[in-house]
C-alpha positions in Angstrom: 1.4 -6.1 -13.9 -0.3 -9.5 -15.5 0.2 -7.2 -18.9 3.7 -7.5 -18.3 3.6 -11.2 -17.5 3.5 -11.0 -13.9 1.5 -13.6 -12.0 3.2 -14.9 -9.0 1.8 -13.4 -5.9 3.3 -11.2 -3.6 4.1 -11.6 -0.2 5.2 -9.4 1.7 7.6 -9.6 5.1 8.4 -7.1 7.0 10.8 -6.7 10.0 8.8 -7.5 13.2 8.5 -3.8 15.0 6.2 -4.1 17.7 3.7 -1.1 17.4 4.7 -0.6 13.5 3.8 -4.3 13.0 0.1 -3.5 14.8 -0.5 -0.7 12.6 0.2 -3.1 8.9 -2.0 -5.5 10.5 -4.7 -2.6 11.0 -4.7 -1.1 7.8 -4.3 -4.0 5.6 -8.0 -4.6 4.5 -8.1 -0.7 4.0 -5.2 -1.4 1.7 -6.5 -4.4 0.0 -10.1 -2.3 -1.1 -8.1 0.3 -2.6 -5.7 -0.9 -4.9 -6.1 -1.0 -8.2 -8.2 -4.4 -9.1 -5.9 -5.9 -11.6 -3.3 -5.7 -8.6 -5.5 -7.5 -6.2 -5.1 -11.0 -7.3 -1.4 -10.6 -6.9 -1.3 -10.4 -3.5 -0.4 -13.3 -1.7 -2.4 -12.6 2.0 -1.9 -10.7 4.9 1.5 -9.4 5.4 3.7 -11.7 7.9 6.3 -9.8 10.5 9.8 -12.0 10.8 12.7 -10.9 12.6 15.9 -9.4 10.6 18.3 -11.3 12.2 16.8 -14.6 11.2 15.6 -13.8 8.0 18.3 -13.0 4.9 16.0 -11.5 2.2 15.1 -9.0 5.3 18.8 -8.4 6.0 19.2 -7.8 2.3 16.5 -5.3 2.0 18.3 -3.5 4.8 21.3 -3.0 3.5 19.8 -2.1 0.2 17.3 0.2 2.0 20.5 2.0 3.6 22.3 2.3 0.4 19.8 3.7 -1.6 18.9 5.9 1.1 22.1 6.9 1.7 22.9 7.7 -2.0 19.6 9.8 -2.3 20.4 11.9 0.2 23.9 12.4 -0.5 22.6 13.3 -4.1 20.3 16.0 -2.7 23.0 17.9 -0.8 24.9 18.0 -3.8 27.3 14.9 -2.6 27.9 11.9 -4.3 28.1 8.9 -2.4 30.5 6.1 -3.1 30.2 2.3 -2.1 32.1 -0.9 -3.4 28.0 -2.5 -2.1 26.3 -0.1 -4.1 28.9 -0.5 -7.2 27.6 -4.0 -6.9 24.1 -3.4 -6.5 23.9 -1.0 -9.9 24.8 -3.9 -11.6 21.9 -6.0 -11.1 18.7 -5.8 -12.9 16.4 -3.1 -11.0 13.4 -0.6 -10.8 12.6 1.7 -8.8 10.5 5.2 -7.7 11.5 8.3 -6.3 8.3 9.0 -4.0 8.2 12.8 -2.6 6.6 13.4 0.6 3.8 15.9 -1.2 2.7 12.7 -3.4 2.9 10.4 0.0 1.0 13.2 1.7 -1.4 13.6 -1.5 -2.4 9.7 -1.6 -3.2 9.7 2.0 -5.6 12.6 1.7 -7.4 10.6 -1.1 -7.4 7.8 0.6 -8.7 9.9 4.0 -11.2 11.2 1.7 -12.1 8.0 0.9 -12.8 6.9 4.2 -14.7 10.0 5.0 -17.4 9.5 1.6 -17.9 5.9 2.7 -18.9 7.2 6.6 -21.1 9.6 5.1 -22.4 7.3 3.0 -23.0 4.9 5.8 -24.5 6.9 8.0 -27.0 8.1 5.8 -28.2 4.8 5.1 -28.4 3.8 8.8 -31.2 6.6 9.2 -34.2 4.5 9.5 -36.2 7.6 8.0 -34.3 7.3 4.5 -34.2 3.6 4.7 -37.7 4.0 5.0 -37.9 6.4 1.9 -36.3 4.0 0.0 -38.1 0.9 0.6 -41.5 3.0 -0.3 -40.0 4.3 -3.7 -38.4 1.1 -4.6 -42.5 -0.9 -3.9 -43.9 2.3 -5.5 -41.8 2.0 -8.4 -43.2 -0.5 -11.5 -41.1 -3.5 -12.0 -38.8 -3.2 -14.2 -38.9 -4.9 -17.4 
């Protein structure tokens, strides 16, 4: 993204939710360690929770949310959904992703597995036995040079 110019940070808001609001809070740091490093300096801090009603760019993301939802899945059933909001929406500047549940499901297995190695990893080195091992070979070794 700072390839393409971009360099403000993000930050993101999302709709207070009581237990889904728990959960972002829980998993941020998790988030934070694996991102891609060139993405970490855009992020602005831990994500804030705001209520909808109070909050227009959260209403806005709603009703965007809905339409784009609502198009997709009209699109998928073979319908094709019509909107004067979305008629306005396609005009402005945009990207956007198409996410399948397989890739969702496939990026939380990595990131499972991820979670799994540094356990294992972890636990071996809390066995005083290999700690042991390892301070020995390291005064064993010759300095380096």
């Amino acid at each position: 993204m700072v390839d393409l110019g971009m360099r403000e940070k993000v930050h993101f808001i999302f709709d207070e939710q009581l237990h889904a609001s728990d959960r972002v809070q829980a998993v941020w740091s998790k988030i934070i360690e694996i991102i891609h490093d060139d993405l970490r300096p855009l992020i602005g801090g831990r994500p804030s929770h705001r209520n909808d009603k109070e909050v227009l760019p959260l209403q806005a993301a709603d009703l965007l949310a809905w339409h784009v939802r609502r198009w997709y899945d009209e699109k998928q059933s073979g319908g094709n959904f019509q909107s004067p909001v979305l008629d306005v929406m396609k005009t402005m500047p945009q990207w956007g992703a198409i996410i399948s549940g397989n890739y969702l499901d496939d990026i939380l297995a990595e990131a499972r597995g991820i979670g799994r190695l540094r356990q294992k990893i972890s636990t071996f080195f809390a066995d005083e036995k290999i700690r042991q091992q390892i301070r020995e070979a390291l005064t064993a070794s010759a300095p380096l040079s």
